[in-house]
C-alpha positions in Angstrom: 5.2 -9.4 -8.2 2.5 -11.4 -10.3 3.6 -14.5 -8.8 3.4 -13.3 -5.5 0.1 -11.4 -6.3 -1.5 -14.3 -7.7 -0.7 -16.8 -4.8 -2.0 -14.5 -2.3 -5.3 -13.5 -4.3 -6.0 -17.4 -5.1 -5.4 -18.7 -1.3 -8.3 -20.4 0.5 -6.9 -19.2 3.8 -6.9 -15.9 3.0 -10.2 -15.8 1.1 -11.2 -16.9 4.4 -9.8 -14.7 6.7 -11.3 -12.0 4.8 -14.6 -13.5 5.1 -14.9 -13.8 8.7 -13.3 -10.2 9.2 -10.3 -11.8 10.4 -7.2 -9.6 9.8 -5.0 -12.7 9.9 -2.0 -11.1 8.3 0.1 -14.4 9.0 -1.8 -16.6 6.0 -0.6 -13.2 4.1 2.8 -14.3 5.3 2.5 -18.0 4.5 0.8 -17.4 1.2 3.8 -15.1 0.2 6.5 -17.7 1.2 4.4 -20.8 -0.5 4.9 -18.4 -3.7 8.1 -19.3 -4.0 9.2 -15.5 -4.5 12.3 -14.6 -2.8 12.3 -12.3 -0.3 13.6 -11.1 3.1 10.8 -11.5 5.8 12.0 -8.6 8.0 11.5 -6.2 5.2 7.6 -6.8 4.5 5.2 -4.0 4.6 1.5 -5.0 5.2 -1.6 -2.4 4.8 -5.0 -3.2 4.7 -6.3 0.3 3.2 -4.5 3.0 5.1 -3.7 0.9 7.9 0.0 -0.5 8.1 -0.7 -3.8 10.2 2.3 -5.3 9.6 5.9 -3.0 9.2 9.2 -4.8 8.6 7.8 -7.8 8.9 6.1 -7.5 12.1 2.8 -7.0 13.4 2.1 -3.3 14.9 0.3 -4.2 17.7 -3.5 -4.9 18.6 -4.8 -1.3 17.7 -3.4 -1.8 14.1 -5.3 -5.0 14.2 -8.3 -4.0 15.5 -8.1 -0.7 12.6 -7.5 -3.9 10.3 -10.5 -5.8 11.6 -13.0 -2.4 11.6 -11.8 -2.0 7.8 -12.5 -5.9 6.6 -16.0 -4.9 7.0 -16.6 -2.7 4.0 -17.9 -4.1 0.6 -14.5 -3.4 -0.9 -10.7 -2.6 0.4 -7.3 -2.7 -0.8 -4.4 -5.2 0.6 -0.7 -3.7 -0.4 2.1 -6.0 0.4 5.5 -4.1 -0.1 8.2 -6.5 -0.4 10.9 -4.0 -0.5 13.0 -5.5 -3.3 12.2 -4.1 -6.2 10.4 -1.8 -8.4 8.1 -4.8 -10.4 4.0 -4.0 -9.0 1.1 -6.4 -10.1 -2.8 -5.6 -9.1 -5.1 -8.6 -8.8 -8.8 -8.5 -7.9 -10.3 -11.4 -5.7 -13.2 -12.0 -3.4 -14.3 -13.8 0.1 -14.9 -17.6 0.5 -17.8 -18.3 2.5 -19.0 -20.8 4.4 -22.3 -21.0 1.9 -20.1 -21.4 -1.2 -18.2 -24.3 0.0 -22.0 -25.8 0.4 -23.1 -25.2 -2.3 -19.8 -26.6 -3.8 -20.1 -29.6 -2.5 -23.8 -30.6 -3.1 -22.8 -31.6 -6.7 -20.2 -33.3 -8.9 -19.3 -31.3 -11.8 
């Protein structure tokens, strides 16, 4: 769970999806897999709040996503990714990535 937890919260992609409201649940997905957690694929449960976007693996559907979208616009929201497979839980904290902060990223050397 920490593994899996700490892949997703640390990916560019999805630090990026979240900025630009994107409910992109796929880099979710690919984030999970680049882990290198086993686990089965149709068995994932996605929610973004209380909105289950993605159940069993798949996506429910353009009013879930647009639910999805509506609630990536608050300050602050909660991603739960249920694997299914266990009873191990890990909580990690992480933040946007915005267009400004890769600028002002790259206007020095550190």
């Amino acid at each position: 769970a920490v593994l899996a937890g700490r892949t997703i919260a640390n990916s560019p992609l999805v630090k990026t999806a979240f900025f630009g409201e994107d409910a992109n649940w796929g880099r979710i997905i690919a984030a999970l897999g680049r882990s290198g957690v086993g686990f089965d694929q149709h068995s994932v449960d996605i929610f973004f709040d209380d909105v289950l976007l993605v159940q069993n693996g798949l996506g429910r559907g353009a009013a879930a996503e647009a639910e999805a979208t509506e609630m990536l616009k608050q300050k602050t929201f909660t991603v739960t990714i249920d694997l299914k497979s266990g009873e191990a839980e890990a909580e990690f904290y992480t933040c946007d990535l915005s267009l400004d902060y890769i600028k002002i990223n790259a206007d020095y050397r550190s």
